[in-house]
N, C-alpha and C positions, 0 to 999 in steps of 0.2 A: 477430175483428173484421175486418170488409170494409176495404178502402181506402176506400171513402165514408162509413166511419165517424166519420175521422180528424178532428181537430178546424180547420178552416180549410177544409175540404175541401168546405162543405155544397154545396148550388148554390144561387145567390143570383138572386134576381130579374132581369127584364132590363134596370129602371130602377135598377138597385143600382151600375153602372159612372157616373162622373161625363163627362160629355161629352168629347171632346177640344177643345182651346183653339184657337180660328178660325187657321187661318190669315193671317199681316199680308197676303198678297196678297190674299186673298182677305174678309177680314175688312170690314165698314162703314166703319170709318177708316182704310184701306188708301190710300197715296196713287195717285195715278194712275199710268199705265205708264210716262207719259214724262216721270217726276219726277227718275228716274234717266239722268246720263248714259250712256253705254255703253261696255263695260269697250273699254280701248286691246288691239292687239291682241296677241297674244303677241310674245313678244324673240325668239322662232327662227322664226316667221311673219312680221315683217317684211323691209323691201327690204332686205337684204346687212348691218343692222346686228344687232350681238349684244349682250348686257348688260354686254359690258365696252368698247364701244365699235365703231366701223365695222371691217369685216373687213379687215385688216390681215394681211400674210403676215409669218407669224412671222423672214424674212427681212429684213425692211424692205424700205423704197419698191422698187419692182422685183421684190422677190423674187430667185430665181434669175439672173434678167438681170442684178441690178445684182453681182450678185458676181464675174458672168463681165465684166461692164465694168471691174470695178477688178483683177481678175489680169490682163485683159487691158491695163489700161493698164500694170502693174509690171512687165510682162514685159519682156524684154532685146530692143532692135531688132537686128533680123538688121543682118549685114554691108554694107557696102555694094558697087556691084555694080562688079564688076571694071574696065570703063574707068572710074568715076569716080577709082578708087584708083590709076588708072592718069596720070589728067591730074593729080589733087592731089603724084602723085611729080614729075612735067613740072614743075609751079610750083613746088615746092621745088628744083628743080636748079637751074632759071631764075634764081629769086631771090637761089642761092647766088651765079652767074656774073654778078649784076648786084653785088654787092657785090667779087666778084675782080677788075673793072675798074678797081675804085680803088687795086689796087696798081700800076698802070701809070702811077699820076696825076704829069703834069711839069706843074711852072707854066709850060710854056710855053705861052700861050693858044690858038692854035689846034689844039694834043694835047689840052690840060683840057676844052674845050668839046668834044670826041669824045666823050670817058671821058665826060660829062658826057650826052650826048645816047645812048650807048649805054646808061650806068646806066639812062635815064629810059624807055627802050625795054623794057629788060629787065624792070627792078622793075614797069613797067606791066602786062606782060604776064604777069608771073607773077600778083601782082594779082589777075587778070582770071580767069586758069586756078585761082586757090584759090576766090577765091569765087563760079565758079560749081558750081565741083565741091561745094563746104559746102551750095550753095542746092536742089541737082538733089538730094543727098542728103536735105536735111530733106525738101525734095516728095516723094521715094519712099517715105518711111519707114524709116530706114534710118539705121545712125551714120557719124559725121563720119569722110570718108577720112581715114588718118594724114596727119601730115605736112602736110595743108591752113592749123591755126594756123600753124604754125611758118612753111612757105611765105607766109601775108600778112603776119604778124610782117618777117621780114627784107628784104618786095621792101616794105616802109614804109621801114621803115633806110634803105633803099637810094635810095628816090625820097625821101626826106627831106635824104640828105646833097648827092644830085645836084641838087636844087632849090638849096641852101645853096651850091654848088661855083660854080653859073649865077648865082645872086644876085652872087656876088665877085668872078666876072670882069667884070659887067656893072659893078660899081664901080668896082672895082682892076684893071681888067685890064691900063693901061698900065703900074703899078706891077708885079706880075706878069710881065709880057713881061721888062720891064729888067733886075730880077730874073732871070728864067731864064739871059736872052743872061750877065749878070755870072755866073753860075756856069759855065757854059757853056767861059768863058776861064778860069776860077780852077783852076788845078791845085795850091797847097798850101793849107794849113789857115787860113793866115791871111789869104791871097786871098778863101776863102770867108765868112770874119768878117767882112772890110769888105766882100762883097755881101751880108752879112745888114744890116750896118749902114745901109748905102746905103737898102737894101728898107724896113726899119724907118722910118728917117730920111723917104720919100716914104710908104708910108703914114701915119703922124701925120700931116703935113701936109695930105694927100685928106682925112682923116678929120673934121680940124679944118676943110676948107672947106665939108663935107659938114655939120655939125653947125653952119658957121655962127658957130666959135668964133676964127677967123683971118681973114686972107689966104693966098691961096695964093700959095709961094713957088716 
């Protein structure tokens, strides 16, 4: 038996296949062409956006920059530059030598108003030399010279007590003087108890005409 014997096999006429089914574009009730609107365009052919949103470095904002911005901020400032460390040591001596005045301190009014006008020199001026040295430092980048708190710290002290020292002689300063000259004469201990008493005795009194609470006697 041939192979074109076989049963399915025969050959069949040319009208024996069924048509194929119209195409819907092409077909009679085929809508128009521009029934459709038209497809959006791909996610990896549009402008810099992708399907999981705008292109974004897996870095965050910046990228690369912004990492070197923030070790760059955490880093350690360098030293600061030899003369500032050099004046903030000057304001701490200064300061120190504006408070060693006050152990010279005599009530006697024309020595106290020295001590008083050298403090206020002193402490200024140290002052002056810390906190320009702390300001020249932040402008360069750079850490605080040693010894700059500590230097404004004590020439405060310093111009704090010498302001107080001027205030009391401009009050008491007769009280004071009297005071000095009485110790001045007192050579035993209880000479000096009645110039403490005396002192005491006319301060109260200033004090009470000063507040306004007395007469002065």
């Amino acid at each position: 038996m041939s192979p074109s014997d076989t049963p399915g096999d025969e050959e069949r006429p040319a009208g024996a296949f069924p048509p194929p089914p119209p195409s819907p574009s092409t077909g009679p009730d085929a809508p128009p062409a521009d029934a459709f609107p038209p497809l959006p365009p791909s996610p990896s052919t549009g402008l810099g956006v992708s399907p999981g949103g705008p292109n974004v470095s897996p870095d965050g904002p910046g990228g690369s920059e912004g990492l070197d911005a923030g070790a760059t901020a955490k880093r350690p400032l360098p030293p600061p530059d030899p003369a500032l460390q050099h004046r903030a040591t000057a304001a701490l001596f200064v300061a120190l030598l504006s408070l060693a005045g006050f152990l010279g301190f005599n009530v006697q009014v024309h020595r106290g108003i020295l001590i008083v006008v050298y403090a206020l020199l002193a402490g200024g001026t140290a002052l002056w030399l810390a906190l320009t040295a702390m300001r020249r430092a932040r402008r360069s980048h750079t850490t605080r010279p040693r010894g700059s708190m500590a230097a404004t710290v004590i020439a405060g002290i310093g111009i704090s007590l010498a302001a107080a020292m001027l205030l009391a002689f401009g009050l008491f300063g007769r009280q004071l003087s009297g005071y000095g000259q009485c110790l001045s004469g007192a050579n035993t201990l209880s000479a000096q108890q009645a110039c403490y008493r005396q002192f005491s005795h006319a301060l109260n009194q200033e004090i009470s005409v000063l507040s306004g609470l007395g007469p002065h006697g």
